[in-house]
N, C-alpha and C positions, 0 to 999 in steps of 0.2 A: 504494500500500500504506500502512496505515497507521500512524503513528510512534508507537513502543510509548511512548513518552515523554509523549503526549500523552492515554494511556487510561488512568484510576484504578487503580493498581494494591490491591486490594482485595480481602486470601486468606484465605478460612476457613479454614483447619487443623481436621480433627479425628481425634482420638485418643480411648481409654477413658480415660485417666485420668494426670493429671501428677503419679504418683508418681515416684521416680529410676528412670531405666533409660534405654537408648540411644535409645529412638522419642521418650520423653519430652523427655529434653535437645535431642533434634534439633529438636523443635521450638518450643523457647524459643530456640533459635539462632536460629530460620528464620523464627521470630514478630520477634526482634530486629532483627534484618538489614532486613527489609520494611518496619517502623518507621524505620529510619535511612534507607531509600531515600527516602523521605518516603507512604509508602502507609499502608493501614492492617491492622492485623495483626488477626485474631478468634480464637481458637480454643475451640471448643466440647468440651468433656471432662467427665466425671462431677466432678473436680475431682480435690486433691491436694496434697503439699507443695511443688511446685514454681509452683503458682499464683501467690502474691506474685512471684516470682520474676518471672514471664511478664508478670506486672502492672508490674512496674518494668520491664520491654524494653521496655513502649509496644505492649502486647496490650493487648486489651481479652476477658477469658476469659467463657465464655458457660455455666451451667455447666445439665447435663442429663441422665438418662439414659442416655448414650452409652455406658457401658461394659456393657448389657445386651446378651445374648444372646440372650434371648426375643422370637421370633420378630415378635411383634406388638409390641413397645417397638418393635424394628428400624425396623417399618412407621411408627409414629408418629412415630420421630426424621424421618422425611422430612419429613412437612409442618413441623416443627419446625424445620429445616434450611432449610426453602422460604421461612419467615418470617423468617430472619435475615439468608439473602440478597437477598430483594424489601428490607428493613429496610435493611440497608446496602450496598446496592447492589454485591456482593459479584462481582468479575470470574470468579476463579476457586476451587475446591473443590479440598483438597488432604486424602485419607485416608491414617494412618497405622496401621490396623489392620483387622483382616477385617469384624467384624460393624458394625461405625461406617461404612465401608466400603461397606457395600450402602444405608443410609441412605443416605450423602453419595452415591452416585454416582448413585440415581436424584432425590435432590434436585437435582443439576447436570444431568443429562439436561432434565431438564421444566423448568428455568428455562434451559435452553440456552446454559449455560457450559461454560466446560471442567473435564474432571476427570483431577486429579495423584491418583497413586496409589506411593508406596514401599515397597517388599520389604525389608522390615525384616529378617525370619528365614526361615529355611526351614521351611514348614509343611508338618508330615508327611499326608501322604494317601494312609491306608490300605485306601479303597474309591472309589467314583464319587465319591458322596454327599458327602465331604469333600473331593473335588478339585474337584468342582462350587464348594461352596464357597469354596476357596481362590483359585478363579478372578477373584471380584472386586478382585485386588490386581494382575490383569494386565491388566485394562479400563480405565486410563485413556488417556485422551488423549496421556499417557504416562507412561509406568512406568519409574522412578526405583531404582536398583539399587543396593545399599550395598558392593557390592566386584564385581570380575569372577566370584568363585565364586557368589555371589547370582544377579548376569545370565544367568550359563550354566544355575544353576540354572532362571530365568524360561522361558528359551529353549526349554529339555529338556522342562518342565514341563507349560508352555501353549501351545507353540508360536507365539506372536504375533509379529506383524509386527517384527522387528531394529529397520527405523526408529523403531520407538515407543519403543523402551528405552533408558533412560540409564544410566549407571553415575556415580555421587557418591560415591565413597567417605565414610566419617564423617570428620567432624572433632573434633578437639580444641580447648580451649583454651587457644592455647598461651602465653598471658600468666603463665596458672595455673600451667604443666606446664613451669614455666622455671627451673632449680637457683636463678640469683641471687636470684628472685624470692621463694626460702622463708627466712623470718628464720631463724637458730638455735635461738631461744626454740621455734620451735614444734618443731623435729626434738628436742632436750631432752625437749620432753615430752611427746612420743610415747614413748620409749627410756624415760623415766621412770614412763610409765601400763604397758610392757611388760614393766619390768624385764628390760635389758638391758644386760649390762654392757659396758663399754668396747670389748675388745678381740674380743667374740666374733662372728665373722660370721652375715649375719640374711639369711635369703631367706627371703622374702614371696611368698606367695599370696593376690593382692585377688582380692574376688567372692565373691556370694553363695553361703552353706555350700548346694549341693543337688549333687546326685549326678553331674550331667553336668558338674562344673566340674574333677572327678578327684582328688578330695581323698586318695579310701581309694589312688588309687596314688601319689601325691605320699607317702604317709604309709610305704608298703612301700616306695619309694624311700630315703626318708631313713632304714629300718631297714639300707638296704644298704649303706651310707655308711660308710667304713670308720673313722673316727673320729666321735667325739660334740662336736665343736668347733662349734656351731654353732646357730641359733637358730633356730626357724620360727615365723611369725607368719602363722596362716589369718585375713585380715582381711575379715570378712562375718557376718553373721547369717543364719538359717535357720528353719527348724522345728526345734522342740525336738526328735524323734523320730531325725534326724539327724547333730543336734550332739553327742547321748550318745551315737549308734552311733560318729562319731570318736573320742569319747574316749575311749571301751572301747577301741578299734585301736590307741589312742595309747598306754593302760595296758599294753595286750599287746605290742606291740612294744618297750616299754621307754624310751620317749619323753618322759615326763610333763615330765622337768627338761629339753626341749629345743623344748616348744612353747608356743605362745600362741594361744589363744584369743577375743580381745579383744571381739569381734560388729563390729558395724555401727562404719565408720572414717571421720569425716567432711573428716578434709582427708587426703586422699591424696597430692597433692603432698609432703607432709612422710613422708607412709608411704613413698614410695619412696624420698626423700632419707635416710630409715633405712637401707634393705635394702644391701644387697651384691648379691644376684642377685634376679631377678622370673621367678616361673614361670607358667607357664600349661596348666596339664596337662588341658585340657578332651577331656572325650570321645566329644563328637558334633562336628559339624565347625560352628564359631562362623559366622555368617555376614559377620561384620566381625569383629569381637575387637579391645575398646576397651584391654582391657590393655596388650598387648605395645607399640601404639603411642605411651601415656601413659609406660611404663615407658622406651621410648628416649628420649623429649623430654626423660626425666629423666636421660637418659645411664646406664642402668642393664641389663646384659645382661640378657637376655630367654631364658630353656627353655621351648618352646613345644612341643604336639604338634602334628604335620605334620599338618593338617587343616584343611579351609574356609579361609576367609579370613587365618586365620595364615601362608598358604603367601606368602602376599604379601606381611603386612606385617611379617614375622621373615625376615632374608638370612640365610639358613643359614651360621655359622663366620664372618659379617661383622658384624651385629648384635644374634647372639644363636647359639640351639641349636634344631632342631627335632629330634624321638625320634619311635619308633612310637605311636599311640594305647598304653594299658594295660600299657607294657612299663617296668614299674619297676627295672628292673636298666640300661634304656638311661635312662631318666630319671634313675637316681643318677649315671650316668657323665657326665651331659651337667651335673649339678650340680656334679660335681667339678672338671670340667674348667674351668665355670666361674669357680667359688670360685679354682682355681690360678693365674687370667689374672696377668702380672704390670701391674704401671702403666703399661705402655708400651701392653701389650696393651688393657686397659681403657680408657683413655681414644683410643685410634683408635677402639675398637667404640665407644665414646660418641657422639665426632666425629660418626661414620656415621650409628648411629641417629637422634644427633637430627636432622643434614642431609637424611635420607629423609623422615622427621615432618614436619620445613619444607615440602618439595617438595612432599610428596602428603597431609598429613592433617593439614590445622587448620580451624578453624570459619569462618574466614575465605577460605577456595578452596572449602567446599561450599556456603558460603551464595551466593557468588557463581555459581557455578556452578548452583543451585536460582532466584535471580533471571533468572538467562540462560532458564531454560526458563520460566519466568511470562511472561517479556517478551517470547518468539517466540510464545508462545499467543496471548497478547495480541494479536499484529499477526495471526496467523493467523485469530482469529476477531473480528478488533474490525472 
């Protein structure tokens, strides 16, 4: 058999596009990682802010048409595809989106490598026609699963062979997402871009302002709160169409002196070293959910809706809180009870948190574990 050590390890990654988001980051992790093995890292994307980023991991970004949808772009990234792996002798294709997806898999079929495939999200399929579709993110060689509600998802879905499916949970970084690690200066002036005063407690909801992240009932929670001691900071950007339907809600409930709206927050680390509590009141089921796990690395309880992947990475009454989807009267109770932890209380749930974080989700166990399956391909097909 052949010793994986001895086969160029040499992986396209493609994606639509490196803007922020969880496929994205994953794969400037897994572009890095590849590079530090000593292999070489490609990924091909329409491009994005996270490009220099990928550029300094020691990718080499290849940049194309990839985030089209039209049908015939699809067909053309192939041979596009086909020239960058005959070009750099490219061992294995690793897609991280549907329509990029069907390019790279028949490019890896006709140059007879292998082809990675990861289930990023749950993709709704409300006929054949889009399940047919969604189908090519269960076709690789093997299919890569971002939490166990992801996998059971794949399983339900596609029915493909068990042995082809892995489960990786995301990781973090947990260099980043480490309290010591955040100077003062920078938590200062966050508190100071928020205006927030000293003594008043802040629970933070990060994430993008859109409608499935549960803003309008996080907002009808905190009217049910039986005191106004307190401060909410929705830290994300949106569509404008959105962000005034919040703030109308906020007017009407009587909120205006109790929230923040800030948009887009670029060091998070310090956003959570603000907060008091971190909620996560999403209302379709996350397929990971990168929140609640950044928010314990930060030692910070977690109110989570008992949904998707939150079922995993929130220990109900140990870590954090989980409440029903949509029920704002159980998500004010679960804030309260929060806010009321004494010191003792808080810093065990801290302890916890971040110890599970360690265990099970940092960038450093999925990147290892994403190498582990390049490197059994490698010997299986080299």
């Amino acid at each position: 058999m052949p010793d994986a050590k001895a086969i160029p390890l040499v992986v396209l990654q493609v994606t639509p596009d490196l803007n922020v988001g969880g496929a994205e980051r994953t794969t400037v992790d897994v572009a890095r990682a590849v590079a530090l093995a000593g292999g070489k890292a490609l990924i091909a994307t329409a491009g994005g802010r996270l490009v220099a980023e990928a550029e300094r991991a020691g990718a080499r970004v290849i940049i194309g048409p990839y985030d089209s949808k039209n049908p015939l772009t699809v067909w053309r990234n192939v041979a596009r595809l086909i020239d960058v792996i005959n070009a750099e002798h490219v061992a294995i294709v690793h897609a991280r989106s549907r329509a990029p997806a069907w390019s790279a898999m028949w490019a890896a079929r006709r140059a007879g490598i292998p082809f990675v495939s990861t289930y990023h999200g749950i993709y709704k399929a409300g006929n054949s026609l889009k399940r047919a579709y969604n189908a090519v993110m269960a076709n690789g060689d093997v299919v890569i699963a971002n939490s166990q509600y992801t996998a059971a998802h794949v399983l339900a879905e596609h029915k493909i062979d068990p042995s082809k499916l892995v489960t990786i949970p995301r990781g973090i970084d947990i260099e980043a997402f480490t309290p010591s690690k955040v100077a003062p200066e920078r938590i200062a002036r966050l508190r100071g871009q928020w205006n927030l005063a000293a003594d008043m407690p802040v629970i933070l909801l990060p994430g993008r302002l859109t409608r499935l992240k549960g803003h309008t009932t996080f907002l009808d929670a905190l009217a049910k709160l039986p005191h106004r001691r307190f401060v909410a900071v929705l830290a994300g950007g949106g569509e404008d169409r959105y962000v005034e339907e919040l703030k109308r809600q906020v007017d009407r409930l009587g909120l205006a002196a109790n929230v923040r709206m800030p948009g887009h927050v670029t060091d998070m680390p310090a956003a959570y070293m603000v907060a008091d509590i971190v909620v996560s009141p999403s209302t379709v089921p996350e397929s990971f959910g990168r929140t609640p796990v950044e928010a314990q690395a930060m030692g910070r309880p977690v109110v989570a809706t008992a949904l998707g992947g939150q079922l995993e990475t929130v220990e109900d009454s140990a870590t954090g809180f989980l409440v029903p989807v949509f029920d704002a009267a159980a998500l004010a109770s679960a804030i309260e009870r929060a806010l009321a932890l004494d010191k003792n209380a808080r810093d065990a749930m801290a302890l916890l948190g971040r110890t599970r974080v360690l265990e099970r989700y940092t960038v450093d166990a999925m990147c290892a574990a994403t190498l582990d399956v390049y490197k059994k391909l490698l010997v299986r097909h080299g």
